[in-house]
N, C-alpha and C positions, 0 to 999 in steps of 0.2 A: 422229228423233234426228240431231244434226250430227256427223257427223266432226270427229276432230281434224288430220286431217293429209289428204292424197288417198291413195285405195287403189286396190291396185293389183290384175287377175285374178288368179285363184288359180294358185299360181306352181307347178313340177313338184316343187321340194325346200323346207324349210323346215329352219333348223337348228333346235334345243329347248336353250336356255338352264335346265336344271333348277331352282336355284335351292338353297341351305341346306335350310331346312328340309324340303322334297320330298324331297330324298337323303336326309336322316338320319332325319326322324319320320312323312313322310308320302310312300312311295316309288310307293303306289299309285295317288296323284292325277298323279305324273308319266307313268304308263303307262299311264292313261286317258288323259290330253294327247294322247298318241300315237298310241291308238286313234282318240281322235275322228278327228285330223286325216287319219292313214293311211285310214279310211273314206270319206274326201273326195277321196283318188286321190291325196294326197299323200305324198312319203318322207323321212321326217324323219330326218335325221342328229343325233348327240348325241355332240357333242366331246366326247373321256373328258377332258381334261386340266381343266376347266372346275372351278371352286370358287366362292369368293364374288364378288360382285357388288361391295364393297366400303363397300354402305351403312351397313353398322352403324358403323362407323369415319369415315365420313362426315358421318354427320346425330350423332355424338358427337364432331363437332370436330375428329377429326385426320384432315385431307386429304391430308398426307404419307402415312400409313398406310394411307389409302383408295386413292391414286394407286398405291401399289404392288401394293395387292392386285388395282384395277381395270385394270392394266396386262398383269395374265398372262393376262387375258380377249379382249383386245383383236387379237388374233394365231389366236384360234380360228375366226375366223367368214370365212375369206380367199376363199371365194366371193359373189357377188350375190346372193346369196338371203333373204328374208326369216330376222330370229328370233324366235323367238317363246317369251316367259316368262312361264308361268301365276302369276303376281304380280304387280299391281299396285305394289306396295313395290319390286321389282327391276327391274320393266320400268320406273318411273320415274326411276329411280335411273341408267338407264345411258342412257335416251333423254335424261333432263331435263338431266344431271349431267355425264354424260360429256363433254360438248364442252367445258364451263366448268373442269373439272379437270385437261381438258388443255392449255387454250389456251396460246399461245405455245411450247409441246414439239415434240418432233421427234413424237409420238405424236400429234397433233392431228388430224390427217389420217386418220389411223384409228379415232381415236374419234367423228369426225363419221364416218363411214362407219356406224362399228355401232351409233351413235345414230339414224340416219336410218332402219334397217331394223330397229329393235326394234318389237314389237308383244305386248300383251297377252293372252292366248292368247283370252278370251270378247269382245275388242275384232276379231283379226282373223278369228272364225268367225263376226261377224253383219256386218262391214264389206266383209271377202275373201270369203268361203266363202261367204257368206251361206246359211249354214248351216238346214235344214228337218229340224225333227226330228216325228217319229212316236212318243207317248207311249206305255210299254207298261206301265205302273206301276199303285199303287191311289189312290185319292183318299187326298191328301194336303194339309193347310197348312205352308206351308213361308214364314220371314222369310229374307230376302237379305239380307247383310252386306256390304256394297259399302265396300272399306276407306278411310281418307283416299288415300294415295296415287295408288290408282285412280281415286276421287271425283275430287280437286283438285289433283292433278300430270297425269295421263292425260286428265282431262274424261269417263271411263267410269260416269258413273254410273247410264248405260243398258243396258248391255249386257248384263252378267249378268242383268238381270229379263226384257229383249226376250228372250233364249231362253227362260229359267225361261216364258215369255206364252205358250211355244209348246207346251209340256207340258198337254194339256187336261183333265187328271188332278189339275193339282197346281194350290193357291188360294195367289198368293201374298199374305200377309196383311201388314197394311200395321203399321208400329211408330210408335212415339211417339218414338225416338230413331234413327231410322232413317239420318239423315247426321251422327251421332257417332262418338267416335272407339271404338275399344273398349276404349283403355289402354296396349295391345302396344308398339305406336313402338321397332320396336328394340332399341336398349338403355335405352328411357324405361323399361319398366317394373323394370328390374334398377336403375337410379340413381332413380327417382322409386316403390318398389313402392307406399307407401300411396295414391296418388294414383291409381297406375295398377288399383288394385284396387278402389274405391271408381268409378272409371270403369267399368271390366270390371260392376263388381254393378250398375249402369244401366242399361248393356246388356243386362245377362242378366234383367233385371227386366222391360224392354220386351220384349225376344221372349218371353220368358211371359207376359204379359202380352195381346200380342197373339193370344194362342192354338195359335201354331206348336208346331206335332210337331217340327220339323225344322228347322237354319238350314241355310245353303247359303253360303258364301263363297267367292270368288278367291283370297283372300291365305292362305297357311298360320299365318303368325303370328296372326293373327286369329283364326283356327278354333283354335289351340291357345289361347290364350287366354279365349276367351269358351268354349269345349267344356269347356276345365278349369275356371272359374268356375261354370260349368250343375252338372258332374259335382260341384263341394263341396256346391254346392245338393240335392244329388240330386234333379235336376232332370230328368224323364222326356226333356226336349230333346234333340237330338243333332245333332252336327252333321257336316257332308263340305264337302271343295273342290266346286267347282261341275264339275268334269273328272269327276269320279267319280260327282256325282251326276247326270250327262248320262251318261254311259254306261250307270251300271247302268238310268236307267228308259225307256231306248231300243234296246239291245240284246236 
């Protein structure tokens, strides 16, 4: 797999950029994040002040609106130390976005700073950490949902399966729409719902399809989307952030 950027040893602190949806609907993929990394000898610090990212207001056109929100971010992170946000969608958002949002501000200089040191939480535990896990699970098939974002702003579209490979328990089964989108995009699916539903049943069509017990994604938007889509279906599938499901079947 190539890198996207040069990494660096695994450093003594890491800050954790939470992310929306982690805080409000999925608070236990953020305290798996933790775990893993704290297991790696690492201490992860978690600026309380911290909120959105500012992508949704971004990638919907109003970058004044983004610039402010992405602004109260930018003042959290005033040590050298790596950050790391279990999202795909957020971590591209403030590494890809951030310097071009700020350009020409008095802010610029701090937004290349914390663009420079963002990092995808399953991007810097097989790139930094290089991370070795011990399965302790049962035989399971399980589909990976590797979101756009992560795919094709981050270049991650390795990562999450390179761990998921190291699970010798778990088959990960291969899908027919496996580099689609799932629908989510933010706020695409609130202004586009018919489209983004009719995407979502694609998706949820291929992972059963493929035979998965189980999906696994990075991005929380995603896993709420496609897990709610499964669940209209009453569809036996189920899904976790990939934080959560690296802890439970390794601990």
């Amino acid at each position: 797999m190539t890198p996207v950027k040069l990494y660096p040893s695994p450093p003594e602190k890491v800050y954790l950029f939470g992310t929306c949806l982690i805080d409000m609907f999925f608070p236990e993929a953020g305290l798996d994040a933790v775990r893993l990394l704290e297991r790696e000898g690492i201490e992860v610090i978690f600026p309380d002040d911290q909120t959105c990212c500012g992508q949704p207001a971004y990638t919907s056109g109003y970058h004044n609106e983004a610039r402010a929100v992405a602004r109260a971010q930018l003042g959290l992170f005033p040590e050298d130390w790596p950050i790391i946000v279990p999202s795909g969608s957020c971590g591209g958002m403030m590494r890809k976005h951030y310097p071009s949002l700020f350009a020409g501000t008095a802010d610029e200089a701090r937004a290349e700073s914390v663009a420079a040191r963002v990092y995808e939480l399953t991007e810097f535990l097989v790139h930094v950490c290089q991370l070795k896990l011990e399965d302790k699970g049962a035989a399971e098939k399980v589909a990976m949902h590797t979101s756009c974002s992560a795919r094709r702003e981050m270049g991650l579209a390795d990562t999450g399966p390179a761990l998921l490979a190291q699970l010798g328990q778990v088959d990960v089964v291969e899908q027919e729409r496996a580099a689609e989108c799932c629908g989510f995009g933010g706020t695409f699916a609130v202004r586009h719902p018919q489209v983004s539903a009719a995407m979502v049943e694609d998706k949820s069509q291929a992972i059963e399809a493929a035979g998965a017990q189980h999906f696994v994604t990075s991005d929380c938007g995603c896993l709420m989307n496609i897990g709610g889509r499964l669940a209209h279906r009453d569809s036996g599938v189920s899904g976790e952030h990939i934080a959560s499901y690296l802890w439970r079947r390794t601990s």
